[in-house]
C-alpha positions as CSV (number, residue, x, y, z in Angstrom):
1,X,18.2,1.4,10.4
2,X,15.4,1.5,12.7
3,X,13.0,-1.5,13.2
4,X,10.6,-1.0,16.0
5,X,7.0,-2.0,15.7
6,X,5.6,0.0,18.2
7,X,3.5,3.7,18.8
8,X,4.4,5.5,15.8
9,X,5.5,8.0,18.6
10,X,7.9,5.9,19.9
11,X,9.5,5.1,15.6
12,X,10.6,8.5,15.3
13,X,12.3,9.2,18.5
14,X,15.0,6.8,16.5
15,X,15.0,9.0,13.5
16,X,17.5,11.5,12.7
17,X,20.6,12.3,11.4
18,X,22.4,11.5,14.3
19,X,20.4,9.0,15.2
20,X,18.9,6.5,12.2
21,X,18.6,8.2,8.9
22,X,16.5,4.7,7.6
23,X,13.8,3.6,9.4
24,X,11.1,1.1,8.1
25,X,7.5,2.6,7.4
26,X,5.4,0.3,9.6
27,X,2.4,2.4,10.0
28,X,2.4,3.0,6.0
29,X,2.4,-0.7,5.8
30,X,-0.7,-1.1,8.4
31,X,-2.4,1.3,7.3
32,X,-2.2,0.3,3.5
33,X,-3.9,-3.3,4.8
34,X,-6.4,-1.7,6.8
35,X,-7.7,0.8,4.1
36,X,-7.9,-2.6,1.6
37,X,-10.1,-4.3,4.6
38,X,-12.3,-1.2,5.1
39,X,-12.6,0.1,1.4
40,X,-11.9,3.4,3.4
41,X,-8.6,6.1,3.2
42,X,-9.6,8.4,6.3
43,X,-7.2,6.4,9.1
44,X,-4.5,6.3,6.1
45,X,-5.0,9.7,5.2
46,X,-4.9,11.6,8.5
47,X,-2.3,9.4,9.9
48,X,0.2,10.1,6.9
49,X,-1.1,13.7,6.7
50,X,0.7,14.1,10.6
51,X,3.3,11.8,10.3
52,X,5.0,10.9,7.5
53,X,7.2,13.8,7.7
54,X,10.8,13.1,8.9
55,X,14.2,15.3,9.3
56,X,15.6,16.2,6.0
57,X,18.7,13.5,5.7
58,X,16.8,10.7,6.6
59,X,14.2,8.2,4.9
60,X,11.4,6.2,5.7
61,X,12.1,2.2,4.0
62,X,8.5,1.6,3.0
63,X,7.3,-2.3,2.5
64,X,3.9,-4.2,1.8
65,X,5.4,-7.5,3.4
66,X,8.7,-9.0,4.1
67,X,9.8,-11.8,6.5
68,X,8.1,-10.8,10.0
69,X,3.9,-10.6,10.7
70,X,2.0,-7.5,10.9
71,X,1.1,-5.6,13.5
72,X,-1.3,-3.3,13.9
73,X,0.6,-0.9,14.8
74,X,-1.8,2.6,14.2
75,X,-2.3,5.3,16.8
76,X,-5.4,4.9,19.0
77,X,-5.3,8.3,19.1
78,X,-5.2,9.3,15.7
79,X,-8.1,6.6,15.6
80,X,-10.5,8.2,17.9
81,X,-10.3,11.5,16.3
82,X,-12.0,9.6,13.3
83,X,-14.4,8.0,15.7
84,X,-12.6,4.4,15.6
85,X,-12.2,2.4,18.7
86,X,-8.4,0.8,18.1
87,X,-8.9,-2.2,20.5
88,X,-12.3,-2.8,18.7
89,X,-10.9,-1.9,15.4
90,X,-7.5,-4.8,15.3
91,X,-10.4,-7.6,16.3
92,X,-12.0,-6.7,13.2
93,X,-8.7,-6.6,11.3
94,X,-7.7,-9.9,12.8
95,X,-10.8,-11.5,12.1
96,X,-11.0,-10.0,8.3
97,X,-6.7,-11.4,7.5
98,X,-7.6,-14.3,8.7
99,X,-10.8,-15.4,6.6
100,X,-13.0,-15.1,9.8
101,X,-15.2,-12.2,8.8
102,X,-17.9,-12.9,6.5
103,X,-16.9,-11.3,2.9
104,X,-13.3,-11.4,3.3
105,X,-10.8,-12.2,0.6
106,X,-7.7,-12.8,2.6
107,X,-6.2,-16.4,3.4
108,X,-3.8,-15.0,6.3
109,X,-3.0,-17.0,9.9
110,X,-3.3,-15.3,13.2
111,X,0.2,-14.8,14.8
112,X,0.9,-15.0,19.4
113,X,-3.1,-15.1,19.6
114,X,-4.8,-14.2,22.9
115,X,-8.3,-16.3,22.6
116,X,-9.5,-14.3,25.3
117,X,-8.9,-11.0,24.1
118,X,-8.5,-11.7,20.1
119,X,-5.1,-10.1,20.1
120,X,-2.9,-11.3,17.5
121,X,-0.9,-10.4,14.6
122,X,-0.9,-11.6,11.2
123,X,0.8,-14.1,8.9
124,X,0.7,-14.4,5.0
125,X,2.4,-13.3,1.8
126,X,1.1,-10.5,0.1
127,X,-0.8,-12.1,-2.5
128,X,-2.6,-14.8,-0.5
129,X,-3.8,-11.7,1.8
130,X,-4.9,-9.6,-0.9
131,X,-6.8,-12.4,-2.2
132,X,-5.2,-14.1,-5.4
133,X,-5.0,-17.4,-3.1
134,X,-8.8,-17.2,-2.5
135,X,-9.6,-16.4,-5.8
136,X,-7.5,-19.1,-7.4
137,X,-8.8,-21.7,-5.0
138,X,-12.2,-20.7,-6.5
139,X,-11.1,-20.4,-10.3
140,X,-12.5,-17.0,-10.6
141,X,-11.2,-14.3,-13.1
142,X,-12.6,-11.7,-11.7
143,X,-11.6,-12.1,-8.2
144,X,-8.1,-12.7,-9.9
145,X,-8.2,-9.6,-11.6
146,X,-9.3,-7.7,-8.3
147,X,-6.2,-9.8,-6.3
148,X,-4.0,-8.4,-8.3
149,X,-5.2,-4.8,-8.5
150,X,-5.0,-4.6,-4.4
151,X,-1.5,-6.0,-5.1
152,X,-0.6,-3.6,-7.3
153,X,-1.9,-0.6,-5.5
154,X,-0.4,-1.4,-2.5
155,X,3.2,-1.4,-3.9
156,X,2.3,1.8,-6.0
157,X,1.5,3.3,-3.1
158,X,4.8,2.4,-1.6
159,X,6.6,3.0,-4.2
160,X,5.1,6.5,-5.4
161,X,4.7,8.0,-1.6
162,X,8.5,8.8,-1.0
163,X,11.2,6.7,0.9
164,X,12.9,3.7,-0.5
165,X,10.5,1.0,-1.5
166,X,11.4,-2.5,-0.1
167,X,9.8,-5.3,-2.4
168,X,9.9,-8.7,-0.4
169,X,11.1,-11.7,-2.8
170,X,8.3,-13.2,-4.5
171,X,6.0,-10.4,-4.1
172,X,6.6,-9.8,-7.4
173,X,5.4,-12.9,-8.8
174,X,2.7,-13.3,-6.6
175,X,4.1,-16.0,-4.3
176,X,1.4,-17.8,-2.3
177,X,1.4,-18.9,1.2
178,X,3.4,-22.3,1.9
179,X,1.7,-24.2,4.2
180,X,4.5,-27.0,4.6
181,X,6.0,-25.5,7.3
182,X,2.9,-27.6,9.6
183,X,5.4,-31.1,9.0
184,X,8.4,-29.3,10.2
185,X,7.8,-29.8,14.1
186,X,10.7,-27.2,14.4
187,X,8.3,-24.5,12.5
188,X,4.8,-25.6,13.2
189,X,4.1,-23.5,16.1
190,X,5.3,-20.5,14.0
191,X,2.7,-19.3,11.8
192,X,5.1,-16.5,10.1
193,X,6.9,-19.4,8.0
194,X,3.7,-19.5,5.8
195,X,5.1,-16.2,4.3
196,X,9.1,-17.6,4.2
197,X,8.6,-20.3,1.8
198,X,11.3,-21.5,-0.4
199,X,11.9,-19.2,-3.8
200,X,10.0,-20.9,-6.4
201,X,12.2,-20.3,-9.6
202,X,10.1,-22.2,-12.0
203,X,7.3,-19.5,-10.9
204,X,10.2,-16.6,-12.0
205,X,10.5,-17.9,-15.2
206,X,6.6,-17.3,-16.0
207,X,7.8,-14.2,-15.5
208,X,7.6,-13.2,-19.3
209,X,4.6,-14.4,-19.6
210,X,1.8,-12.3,-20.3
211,X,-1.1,-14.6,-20.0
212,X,0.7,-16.0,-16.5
213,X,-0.3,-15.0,-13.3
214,X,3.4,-14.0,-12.6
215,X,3.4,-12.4,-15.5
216,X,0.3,-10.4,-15.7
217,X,1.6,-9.1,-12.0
218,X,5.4,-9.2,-12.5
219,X,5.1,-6.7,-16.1
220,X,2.6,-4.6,-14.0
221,X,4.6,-3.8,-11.6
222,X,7.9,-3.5,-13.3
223,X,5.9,-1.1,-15.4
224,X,5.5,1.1,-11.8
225,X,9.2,0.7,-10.4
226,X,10.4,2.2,-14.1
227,X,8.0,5.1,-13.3
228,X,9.6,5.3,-10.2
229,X,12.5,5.7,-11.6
230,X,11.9,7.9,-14.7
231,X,10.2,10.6,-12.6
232,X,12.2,13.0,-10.3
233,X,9.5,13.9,-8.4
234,X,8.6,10.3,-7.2
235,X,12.1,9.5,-6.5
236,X,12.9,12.7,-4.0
237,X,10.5,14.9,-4.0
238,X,8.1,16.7,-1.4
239,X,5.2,15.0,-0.2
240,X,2.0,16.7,1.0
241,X,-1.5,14.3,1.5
242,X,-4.2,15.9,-1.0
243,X,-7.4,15.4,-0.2
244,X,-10.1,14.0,-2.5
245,X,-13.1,14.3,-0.9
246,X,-13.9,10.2,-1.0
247,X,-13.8,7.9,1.8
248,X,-12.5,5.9,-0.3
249,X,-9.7,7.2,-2.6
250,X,-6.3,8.4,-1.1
251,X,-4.5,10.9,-2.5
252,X,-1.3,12.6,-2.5
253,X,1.1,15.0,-4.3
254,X,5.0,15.2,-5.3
255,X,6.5,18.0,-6.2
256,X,10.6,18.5,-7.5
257,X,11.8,21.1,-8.9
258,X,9.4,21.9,-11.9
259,X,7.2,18.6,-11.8
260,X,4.7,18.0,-9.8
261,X,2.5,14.7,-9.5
262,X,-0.5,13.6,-8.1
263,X,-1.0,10.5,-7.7
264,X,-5.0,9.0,-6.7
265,X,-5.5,5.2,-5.4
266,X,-9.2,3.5,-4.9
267,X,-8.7,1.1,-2.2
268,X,-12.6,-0.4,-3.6
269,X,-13.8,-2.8,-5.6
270,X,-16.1,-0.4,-7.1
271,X,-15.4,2.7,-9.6
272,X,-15.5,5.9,-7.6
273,X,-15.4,9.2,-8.8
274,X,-13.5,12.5,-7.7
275,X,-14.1,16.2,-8.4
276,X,-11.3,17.3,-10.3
277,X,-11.4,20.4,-8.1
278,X,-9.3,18.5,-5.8
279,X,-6.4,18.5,-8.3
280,X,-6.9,21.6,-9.7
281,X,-6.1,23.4,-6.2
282,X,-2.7,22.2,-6.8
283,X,-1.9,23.3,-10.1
284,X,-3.3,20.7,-12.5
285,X,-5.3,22.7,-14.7
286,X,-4.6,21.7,-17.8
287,X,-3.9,18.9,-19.9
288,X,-1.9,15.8,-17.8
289,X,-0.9,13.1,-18.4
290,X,-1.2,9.5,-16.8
291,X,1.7,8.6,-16.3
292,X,0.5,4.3,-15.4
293,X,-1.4,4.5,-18.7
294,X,-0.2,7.1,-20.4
295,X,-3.4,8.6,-21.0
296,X,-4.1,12.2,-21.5
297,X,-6.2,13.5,-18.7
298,X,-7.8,17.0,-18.9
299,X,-9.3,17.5,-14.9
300,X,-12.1,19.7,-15.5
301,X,-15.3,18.5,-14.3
302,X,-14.3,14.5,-12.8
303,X,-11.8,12.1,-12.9
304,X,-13.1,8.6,-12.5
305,X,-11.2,5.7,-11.0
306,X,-11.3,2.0,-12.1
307,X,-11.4,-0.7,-9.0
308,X,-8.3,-0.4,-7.3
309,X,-6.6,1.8,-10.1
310,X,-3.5,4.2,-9.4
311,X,-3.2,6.6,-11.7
312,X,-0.7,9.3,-11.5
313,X,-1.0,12.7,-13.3
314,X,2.1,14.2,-14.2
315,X,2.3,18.1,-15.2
316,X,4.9,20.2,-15.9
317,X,6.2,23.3,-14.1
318,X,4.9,26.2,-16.8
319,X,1.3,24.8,-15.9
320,X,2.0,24.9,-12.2
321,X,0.5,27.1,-9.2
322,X,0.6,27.9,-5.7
323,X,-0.8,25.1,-3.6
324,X,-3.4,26.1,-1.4
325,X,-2.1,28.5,1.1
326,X,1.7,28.3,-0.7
């Protein structure tokens, strides 16, 4: 399996069947925190739209966290086409994980950091950078509410976008940052322990608790892996970026055999509407279902989008068409 962090060029000269038929997804991971920093898809969009694409055989392991810091490991390139300087661009990232930009909900540490330059890479568990620390500190529902949605979207993402979905352990229950490793002289200077704490099993058993925090996020998101499971065409089928005509909602379709889903995510805060012409231009004409809510969607004029909601519209094959230009 391939583990490189570096130039997305560079990952998939190690992919192939001859070569490494599994390599981890870190520029889905980067680019899934970045578009929750900057309320925006483009970077996420484009980047997966040229990308994601690998030799038949092999798969990409996708992952929102796991034991090692994030880099940010985008294309410049890809960057400047959207007008986005990438130097300029990880100094705001780095300043937004780590609590230093005004507004920001994340409770993250900076990782090897340059004070000269800013140039650092991030530390934290999933939850405490997608807010739920912050917003437990400050006993507000709300914010709780909107932690775990970013949660949530980030996995579905991961989960619904193809490759094998990696889920690091805790994630699932929320796990916060453990800050003990400071009193361990033989960890303090390493700021990726804060996300390698200890398994908290009496957390697990809250579990089955609906009114928990590890429950409202651990149901949630078994609810998504079953999805994942249940439908063929999230599990190994085609992938092709759609595009919703919002900065801020990304978009994508999967197609097997006679399904065909599309699945929408608002990385906001704020409800954000898309012309269901988007959708239609790939078959979904008639009466869909969503399959997170299970909700019956008919796209003819808008579909709106809660904060940070994922919904996925299934349809069947006798409703399909051609995708535009199939």
């Amino acid at each position: 399996i391939a583990g490189r962090i570096v130039h997305p060029d560079e990952v998939v000269k190690y992919i192939g069947v001859d070569e490494c038929q599994l390599s981890y997804n870190p520029l889905l991971m980067a680019l899934l925190w970045n578009s929750l920093a900057t309320r925006k898809v483009r970077l996420l969009s484009y980047s997966m739209r040229s990308r994601f694409k690998i030799p038949r055989g092999c798969a990409w392991v996708n992952y929102v966290r796991c034991h090692d810091d994030i880099g940010w490991t985008f294309s410049d390139e890809d960057a400047a086409v959207l007008g986005v300087n990438g130097f300029d661009h990880r100094r705001f990232l780095n300043a937004f994980y780590t609590g230093r930009f005004q507004g920001s909900f994340a409770r993250g540490l900076p990782f090897q950091e340059n004070p000269k330059t800013g140039d650092c890479r991030i530390s934290g568990t999933c939850a405490s950078l997608a807010g739920l620390e912050k917003a437990l500190a400050e006993e507000t529902e709300i914010e709780v509410e909107l932690a775990l949605g970013r949660i949530l979207l980030l996995h579905g993402v991961s989960l619904f976008i193809g490759g094998i979905p990696l889920l690091y352990l805790g994630d699932e229950l929320g796990q916060l940052n453990d800050y003990s490793f400071y009193d361990d002289p033989a960890k303090a200077d390493d700021s990726r322990w804060v996300h390698r704490p200890f398994m908290k099993w009496d957390k697990a058993e809250r579990r089955w608790d609906a009114t928990a925090i590890e429950g409202r996020l651990y149901q949630r998101l078994r609810r998504l892996i079953d999805l994942r499971q249940q439908c063929r065409a999230l599990a190994d089928g085609e992938m092709e970026v759609l595009e919703t005509g919002s900065d801020h909602v990304f978009g994508f379709v999967r197609s097997h055999g006679g399904e065909r889903v599309a699945v929408l995510a608002n990385f906001t805060e704020q409800p954000q509407i898309v012309d269901a012409y988007h959708v239609r231009q790939y078959g979904f004409t008639q009466a869909c279902v969503d399959l997170v809510t299970g909700a019956a969607v008919v796209p003819e004029h808008t579909l709106t989008l809660e904060p940070f909601q994922l919904r996925c519209l299934s349809v069947r094959k006798q409703q399909t068409q051609s995708s535009p230009g199939g």
